[in-house]
C-alpha positions as CSV (number, residue, x, y, z in Angstrom):
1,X,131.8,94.6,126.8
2,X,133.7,92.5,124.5
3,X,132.8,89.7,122.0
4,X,136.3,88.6,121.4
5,X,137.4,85.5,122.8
6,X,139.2,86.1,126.9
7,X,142.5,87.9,126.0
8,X,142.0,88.7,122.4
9,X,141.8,92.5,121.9
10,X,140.7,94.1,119.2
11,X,144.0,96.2,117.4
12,X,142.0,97.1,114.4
13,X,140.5,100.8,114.5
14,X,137.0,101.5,113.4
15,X,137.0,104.9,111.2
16,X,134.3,106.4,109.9
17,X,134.7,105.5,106.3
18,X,134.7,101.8,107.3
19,X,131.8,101.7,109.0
20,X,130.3,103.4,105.9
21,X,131.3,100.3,103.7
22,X,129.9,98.1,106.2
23,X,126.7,99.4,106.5
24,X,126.7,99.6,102.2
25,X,127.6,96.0,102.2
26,X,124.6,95.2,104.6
27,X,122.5,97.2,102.9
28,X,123.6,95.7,99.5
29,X,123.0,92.0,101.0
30,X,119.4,93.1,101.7
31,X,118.9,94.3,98.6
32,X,120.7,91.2,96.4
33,X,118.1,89.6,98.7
34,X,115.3,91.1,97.5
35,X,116.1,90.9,93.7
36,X,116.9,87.1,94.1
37,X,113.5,86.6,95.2
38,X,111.9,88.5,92.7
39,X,114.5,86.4,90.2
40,X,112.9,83.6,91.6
41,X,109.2,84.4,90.9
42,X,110.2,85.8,87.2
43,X,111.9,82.2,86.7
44,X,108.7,80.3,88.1
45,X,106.9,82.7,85.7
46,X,108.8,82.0,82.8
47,X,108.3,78.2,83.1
48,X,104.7,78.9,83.6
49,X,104.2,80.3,80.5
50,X,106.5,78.1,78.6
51,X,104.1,75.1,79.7
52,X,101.2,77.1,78.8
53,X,102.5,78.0,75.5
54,X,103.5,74.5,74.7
55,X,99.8,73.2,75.8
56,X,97.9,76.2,74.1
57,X,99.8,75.1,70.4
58,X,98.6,71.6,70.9
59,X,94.6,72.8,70.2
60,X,92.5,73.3,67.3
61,X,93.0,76.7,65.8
62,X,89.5,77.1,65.4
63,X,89.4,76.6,69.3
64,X,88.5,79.1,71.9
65,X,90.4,79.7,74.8
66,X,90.0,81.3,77.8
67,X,92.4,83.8,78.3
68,X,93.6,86.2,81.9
69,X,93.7,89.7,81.0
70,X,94.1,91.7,84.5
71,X,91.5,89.9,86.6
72,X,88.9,89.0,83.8
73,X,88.8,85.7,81.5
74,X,87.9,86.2,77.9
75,X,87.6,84.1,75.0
76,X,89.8,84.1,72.5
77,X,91.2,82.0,69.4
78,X,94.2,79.5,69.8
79,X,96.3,81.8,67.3
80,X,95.7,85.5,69.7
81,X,96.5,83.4,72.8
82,X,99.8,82.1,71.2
83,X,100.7,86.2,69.8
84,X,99.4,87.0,73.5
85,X,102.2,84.4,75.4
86,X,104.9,84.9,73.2
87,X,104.6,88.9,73.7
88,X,103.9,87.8,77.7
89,X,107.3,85.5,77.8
90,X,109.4,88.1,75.8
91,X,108.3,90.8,78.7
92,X,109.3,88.3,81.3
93,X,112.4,87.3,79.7
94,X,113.6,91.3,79.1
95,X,112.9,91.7,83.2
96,X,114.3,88.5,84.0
97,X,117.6,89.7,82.5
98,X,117.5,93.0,83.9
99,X,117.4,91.5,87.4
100,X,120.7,89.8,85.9
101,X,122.3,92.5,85.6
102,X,121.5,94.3,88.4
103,X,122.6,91.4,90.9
104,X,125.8,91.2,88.5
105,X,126.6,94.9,89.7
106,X,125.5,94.0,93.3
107,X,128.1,91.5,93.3
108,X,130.9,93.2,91.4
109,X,130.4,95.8,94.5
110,X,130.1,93.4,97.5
111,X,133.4,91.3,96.0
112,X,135.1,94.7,96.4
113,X,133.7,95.5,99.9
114,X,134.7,92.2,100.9
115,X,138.5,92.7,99.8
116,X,138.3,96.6,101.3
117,X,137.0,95.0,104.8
118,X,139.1,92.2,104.8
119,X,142.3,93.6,104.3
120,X,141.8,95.8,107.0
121,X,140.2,93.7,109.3
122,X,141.0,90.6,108.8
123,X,139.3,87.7,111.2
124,X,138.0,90.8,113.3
125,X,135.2,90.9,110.5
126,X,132.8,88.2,109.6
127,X,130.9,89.2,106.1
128,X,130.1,85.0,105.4
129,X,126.9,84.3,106.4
């Protein structure tokens, strides 16, 4: 059975090694998927504690605040939370750009795969989505 339009054969063989870049360039899509998601979330993160940072600086020093350490509140000054964020946001940022990079590479590699597969196949490929 046959996808291509009534008359329109397909000249173009399949060889091993091509199928092998297709299956890395799905493979890679999946996974620039993933990481753009998780870029997401580190973003949403970021702002969060950018917010929080900017609201905790507006109280007393003297001021206690109730702080998240793994699933526990505790109490501590307006100075320690503000050390606390700024060490938080600096761990964020540092994975935030790591995720950078590593969708960087994903697409340096799919931009190649995209040239390999379309210069052999032509329109008999679709790699949009």
């Amino acid at each position: 059975m046959e996808l291509l339009p009534e008359g329109q054969q397909n000249q173009v063989e399949v060889l091993f090694s091509d199928q092998q870049k297709i299956n890395e360039f799905s493979k890679l899509i999946q996974r620039k998927d993933k990481l753009t998601s998780i870029l997401e979330k580190q973003n949403q993160e970021k702002e969060y504690l950018d917010d929080v940072s900017m609201e905790i600086e507006l109280l007393d020093e003297d001021e206690l605040v109730n702080y998240k350490i793994s699933s526990a509140f505790v109490k501590l000054r307006q100075e320690e939370v503000v050390e606390r964020l700024e060490k938080d946001t600096q761990l964020v940022e540092t994975e935030i750009e790591a995720l950078q990079d590593k969708l960087s590479t994903i697409e340096s590699r799919l931009s190649e795969l995209k040239t390999d597969l379309y210069t052999k196949f032509g329109k008999n490929i679709n790699l949009e989505r």
